[in-house]
N, CA, C and O of each residue as an XYZ file, in Angstrom:
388
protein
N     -87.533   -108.441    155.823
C     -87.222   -108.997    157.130
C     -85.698   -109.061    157.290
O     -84.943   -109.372    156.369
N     -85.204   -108.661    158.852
C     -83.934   -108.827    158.497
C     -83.274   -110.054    158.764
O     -83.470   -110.669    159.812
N     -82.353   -110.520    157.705
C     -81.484   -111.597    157.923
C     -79.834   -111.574    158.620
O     -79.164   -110.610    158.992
N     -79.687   -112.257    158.617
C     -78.005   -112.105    159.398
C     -76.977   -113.027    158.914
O     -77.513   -114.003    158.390
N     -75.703   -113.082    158.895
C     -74.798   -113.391    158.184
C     -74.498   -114.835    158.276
O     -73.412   -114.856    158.855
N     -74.757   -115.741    158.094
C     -73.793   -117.373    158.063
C     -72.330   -117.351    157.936
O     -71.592   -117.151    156.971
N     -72.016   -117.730    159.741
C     -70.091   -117.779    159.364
C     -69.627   -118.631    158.608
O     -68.516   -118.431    158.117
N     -70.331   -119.781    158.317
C     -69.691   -120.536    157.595
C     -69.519   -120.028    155.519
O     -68.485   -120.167    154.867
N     -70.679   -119.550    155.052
C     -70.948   -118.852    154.117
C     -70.711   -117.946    153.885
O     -70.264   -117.855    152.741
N     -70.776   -116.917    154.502
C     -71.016   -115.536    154.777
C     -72.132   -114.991    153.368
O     -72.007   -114.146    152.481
N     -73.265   -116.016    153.762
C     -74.559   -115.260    152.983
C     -75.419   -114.998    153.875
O     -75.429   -115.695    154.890
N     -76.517   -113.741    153.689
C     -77.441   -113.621    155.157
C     -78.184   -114.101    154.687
O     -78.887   -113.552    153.838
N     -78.355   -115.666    155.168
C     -79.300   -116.664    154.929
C     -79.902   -116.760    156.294
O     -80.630   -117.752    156.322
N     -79.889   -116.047    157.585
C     -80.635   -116.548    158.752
C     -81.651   -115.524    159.002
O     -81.316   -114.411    159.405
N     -82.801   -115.816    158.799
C     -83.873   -115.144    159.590
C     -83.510   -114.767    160.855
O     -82.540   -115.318    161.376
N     -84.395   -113.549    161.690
C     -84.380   -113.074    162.528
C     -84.974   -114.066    163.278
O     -84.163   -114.498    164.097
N     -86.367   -114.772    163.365
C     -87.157   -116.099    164.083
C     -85.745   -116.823    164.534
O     -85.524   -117.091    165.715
N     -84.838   -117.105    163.501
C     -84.061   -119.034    164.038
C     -82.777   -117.846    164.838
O     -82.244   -118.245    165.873
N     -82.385   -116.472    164.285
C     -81.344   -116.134    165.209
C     -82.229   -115.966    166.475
O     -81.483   -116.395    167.356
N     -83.503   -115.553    167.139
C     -83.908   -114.984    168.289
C     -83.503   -116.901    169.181
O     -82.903   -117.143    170.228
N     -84.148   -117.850    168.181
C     -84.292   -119.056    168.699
C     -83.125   -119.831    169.097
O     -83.121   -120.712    169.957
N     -81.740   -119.273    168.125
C     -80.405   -119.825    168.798
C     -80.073   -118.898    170.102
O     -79.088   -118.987    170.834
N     -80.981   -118.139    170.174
C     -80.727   -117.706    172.137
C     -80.559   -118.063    172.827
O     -79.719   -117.738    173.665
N     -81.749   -119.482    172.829
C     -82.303   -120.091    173.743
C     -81.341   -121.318    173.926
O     -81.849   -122.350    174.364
N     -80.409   -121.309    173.721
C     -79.576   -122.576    173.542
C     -79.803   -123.631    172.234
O     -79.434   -124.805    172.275
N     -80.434   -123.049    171.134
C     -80.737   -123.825    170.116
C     -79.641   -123.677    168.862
O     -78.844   -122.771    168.619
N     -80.000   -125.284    167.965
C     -79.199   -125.055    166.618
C     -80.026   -124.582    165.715
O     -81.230   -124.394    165.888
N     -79.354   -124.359    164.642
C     -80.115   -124.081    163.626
C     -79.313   -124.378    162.053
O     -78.129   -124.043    162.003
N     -79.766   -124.824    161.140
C     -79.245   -125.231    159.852
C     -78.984   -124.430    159.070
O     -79.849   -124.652    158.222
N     -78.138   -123.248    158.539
C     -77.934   -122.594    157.207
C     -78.929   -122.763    156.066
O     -78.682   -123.881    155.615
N     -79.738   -122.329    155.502
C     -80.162   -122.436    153.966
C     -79.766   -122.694    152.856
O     -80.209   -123.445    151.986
N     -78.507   -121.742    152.920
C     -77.791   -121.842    152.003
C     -76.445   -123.167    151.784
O     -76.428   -123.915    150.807
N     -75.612   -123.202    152.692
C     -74.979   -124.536    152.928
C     -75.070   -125.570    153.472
O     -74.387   -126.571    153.259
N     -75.956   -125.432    154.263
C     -76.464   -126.583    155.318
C     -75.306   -126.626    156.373
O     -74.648   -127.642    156.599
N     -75.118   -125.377    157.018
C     -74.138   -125.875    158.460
C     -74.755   -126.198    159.613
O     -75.906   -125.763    159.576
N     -74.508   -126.792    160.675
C     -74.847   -126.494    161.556
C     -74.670   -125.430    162.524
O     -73.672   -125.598    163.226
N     -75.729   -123.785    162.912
C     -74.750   -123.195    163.471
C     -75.703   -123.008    164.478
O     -76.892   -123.226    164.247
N     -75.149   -122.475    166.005
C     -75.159   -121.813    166.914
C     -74.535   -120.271    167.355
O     -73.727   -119.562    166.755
N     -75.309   -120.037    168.762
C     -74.552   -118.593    168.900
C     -73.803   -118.931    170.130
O     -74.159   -119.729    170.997
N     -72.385   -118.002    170.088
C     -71.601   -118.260    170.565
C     -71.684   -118.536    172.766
O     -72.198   -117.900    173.686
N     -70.795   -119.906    172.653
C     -71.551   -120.329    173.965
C     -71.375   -119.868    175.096
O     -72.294   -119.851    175.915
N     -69.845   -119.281    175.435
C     -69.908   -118.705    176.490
C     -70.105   -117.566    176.701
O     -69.964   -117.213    177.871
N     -70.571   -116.362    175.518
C     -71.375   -115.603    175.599
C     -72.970   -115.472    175.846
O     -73.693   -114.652    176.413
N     -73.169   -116.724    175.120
C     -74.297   -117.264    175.498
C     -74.643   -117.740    177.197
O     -75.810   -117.682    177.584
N     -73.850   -118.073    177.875
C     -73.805   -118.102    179.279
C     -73.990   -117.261    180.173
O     -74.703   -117.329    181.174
N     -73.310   -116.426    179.789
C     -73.411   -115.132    180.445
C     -74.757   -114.349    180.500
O     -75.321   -113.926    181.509
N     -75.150   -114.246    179.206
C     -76.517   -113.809    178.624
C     -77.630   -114.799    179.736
O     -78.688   -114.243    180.032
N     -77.378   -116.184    180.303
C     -78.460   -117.145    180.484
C     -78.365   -116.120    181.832
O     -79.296   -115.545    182.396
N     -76.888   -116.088    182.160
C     -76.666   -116.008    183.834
C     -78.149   -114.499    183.859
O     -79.263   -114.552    184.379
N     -77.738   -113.783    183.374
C     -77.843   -112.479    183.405
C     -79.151   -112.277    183.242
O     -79.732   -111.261    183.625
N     -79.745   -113.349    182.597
C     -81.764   -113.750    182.326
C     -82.082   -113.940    183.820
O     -82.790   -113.150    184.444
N     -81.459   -115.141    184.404
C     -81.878   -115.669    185.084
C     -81.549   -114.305    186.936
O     -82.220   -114.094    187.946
N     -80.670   -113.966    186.597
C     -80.667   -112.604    187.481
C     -81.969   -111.938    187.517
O     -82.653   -111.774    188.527
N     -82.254   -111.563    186.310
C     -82.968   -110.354    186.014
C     -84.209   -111.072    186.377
O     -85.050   -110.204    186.610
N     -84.656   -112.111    186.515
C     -85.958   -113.287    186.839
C     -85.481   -113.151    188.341
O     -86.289   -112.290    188.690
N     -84.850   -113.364    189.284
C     -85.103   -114.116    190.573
C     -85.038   -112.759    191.045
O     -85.822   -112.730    191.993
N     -84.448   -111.442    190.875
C     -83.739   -110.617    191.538
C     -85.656   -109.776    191.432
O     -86.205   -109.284    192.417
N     -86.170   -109.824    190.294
C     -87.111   -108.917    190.438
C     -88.577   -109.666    190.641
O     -89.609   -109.097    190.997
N     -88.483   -110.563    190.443
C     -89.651   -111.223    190.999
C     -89.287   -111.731    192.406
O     -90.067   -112.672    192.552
N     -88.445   -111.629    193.673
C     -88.145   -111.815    194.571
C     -88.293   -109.939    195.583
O     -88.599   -109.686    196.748
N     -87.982   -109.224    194.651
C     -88.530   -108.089    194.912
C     -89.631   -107.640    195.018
O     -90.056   -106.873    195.882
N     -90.285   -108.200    193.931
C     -91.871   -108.065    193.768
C     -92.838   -108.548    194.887
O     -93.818   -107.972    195.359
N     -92.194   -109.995    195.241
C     -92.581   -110.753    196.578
C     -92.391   -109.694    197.799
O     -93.286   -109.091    198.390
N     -91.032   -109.630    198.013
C     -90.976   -108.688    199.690
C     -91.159   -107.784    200.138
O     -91.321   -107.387    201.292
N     -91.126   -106.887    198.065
C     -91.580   -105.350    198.553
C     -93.333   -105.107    198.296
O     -94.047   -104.105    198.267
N     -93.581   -106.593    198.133
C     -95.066   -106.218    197.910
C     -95.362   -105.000    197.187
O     -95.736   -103.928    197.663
N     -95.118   -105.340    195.811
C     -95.214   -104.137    194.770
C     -94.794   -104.833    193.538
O     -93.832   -105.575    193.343
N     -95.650   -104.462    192.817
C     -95.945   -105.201    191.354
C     -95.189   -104.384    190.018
O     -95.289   -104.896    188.903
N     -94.539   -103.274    190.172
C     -94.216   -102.506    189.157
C     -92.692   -102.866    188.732
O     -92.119   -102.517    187.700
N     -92.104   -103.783    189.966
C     -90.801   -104.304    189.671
C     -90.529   -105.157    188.670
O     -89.515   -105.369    188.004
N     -92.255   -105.875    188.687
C     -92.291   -107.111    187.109
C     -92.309   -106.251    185.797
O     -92.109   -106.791    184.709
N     -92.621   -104.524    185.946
C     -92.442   -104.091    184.708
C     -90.667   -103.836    184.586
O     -90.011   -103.970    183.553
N     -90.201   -103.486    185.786
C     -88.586   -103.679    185.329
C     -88.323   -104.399    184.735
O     -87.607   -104.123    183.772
N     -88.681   -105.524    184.925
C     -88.410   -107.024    184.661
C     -88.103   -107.050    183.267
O     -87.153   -107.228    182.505
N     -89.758   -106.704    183.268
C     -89.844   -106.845    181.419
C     -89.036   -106.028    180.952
O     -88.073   -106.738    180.662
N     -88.748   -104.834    180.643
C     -87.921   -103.820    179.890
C     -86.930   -104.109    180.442
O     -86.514   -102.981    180.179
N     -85.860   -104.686    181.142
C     -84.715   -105.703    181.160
C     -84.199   -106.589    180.343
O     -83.042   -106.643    179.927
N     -85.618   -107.701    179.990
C     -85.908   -108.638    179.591
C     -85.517   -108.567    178.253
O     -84.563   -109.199    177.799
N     -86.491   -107.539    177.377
C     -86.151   -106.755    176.440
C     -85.045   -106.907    175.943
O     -84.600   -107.746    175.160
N     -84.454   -105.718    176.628
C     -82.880   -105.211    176.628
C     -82.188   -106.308    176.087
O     -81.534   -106.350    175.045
N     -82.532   -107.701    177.388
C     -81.434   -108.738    176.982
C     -81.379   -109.712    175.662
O     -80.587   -110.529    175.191
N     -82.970   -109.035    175.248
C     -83.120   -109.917    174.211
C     -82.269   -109.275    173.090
O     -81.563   -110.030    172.422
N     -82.274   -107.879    172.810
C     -81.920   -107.153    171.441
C     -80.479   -107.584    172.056
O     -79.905   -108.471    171.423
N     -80.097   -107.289    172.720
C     -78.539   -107.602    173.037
C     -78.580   -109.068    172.833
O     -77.525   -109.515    173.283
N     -79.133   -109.781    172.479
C     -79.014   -111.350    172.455
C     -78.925   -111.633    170.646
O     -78.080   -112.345    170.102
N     -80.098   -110.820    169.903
C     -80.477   -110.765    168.625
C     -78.717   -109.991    168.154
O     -77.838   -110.512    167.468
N     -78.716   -108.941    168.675
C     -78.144   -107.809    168.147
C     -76.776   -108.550    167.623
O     -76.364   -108.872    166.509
N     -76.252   -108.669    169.011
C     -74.690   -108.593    169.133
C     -73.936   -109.911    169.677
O     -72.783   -109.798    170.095
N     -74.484   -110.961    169.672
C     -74.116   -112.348    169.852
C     -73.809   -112.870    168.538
O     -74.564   -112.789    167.570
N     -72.311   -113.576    168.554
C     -71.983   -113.767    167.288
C     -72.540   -115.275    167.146
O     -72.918   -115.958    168.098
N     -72.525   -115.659    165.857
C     -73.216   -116.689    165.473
C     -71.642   -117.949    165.516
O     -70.545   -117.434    165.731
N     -71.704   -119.179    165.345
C     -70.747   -120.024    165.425
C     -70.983   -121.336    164.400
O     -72.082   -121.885    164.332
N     -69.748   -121.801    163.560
C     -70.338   -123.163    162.927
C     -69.922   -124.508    164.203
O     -68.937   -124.620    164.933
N     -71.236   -125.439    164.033
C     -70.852   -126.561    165.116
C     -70.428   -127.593    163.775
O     -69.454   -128.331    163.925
N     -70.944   -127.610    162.891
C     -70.414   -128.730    161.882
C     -70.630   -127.894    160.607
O     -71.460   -126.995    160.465
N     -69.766   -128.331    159.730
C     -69.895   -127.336    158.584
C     -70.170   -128.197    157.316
O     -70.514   -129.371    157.447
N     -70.008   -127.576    155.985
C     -70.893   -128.747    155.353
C     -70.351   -129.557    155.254
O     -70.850   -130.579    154.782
């Protein structure tokens, strides 16, 4: 399974599960040192803005153009924003040990 790097450590002590879950605006604890870390926030903002686009813009489409295939945009958007969320969002310490 792949793991990912702890800034505070730099051991890949984080599961893929707790990095998908610091997406969502969540913390998460190191294994190895016990930090507290997050992913970085105002990248993380951007990422929310850019969810929440990809939600009103195509399910508001879906509504007016009366056509249902826009919710598959949606999803393979959705996607996208997630691996770009997993991928390439750097991780951050909020308290260290």
């Amino acid at each position: 399974m792949t793991k990912f790097t702890c800034p505070a450590c730099e051991n890949e002590s984080i599961p893929l599960k707790h990095k998908y879950a610091m997406g969502y605006w969540m913390t998460r604890r190191c294994g190895e040192c016990d930090s507290l870390i997050a992913n970085h926030a105002i990248i993380l903002g951007v990422l929310s803005f850019a969810y929440l686009w990809n939600l009103l813009f195509f399910v508001g489409l879906a509504q007016f153009g009366e056509s249902l295939h826009y919710l598959g945009y949606m999803a393979v958007i959705w996607i996208i924003l997630d691996i770009i969320n997993v991928k390439y969002v750097p991780l951050m310490v909020i308290r260290g040990r």
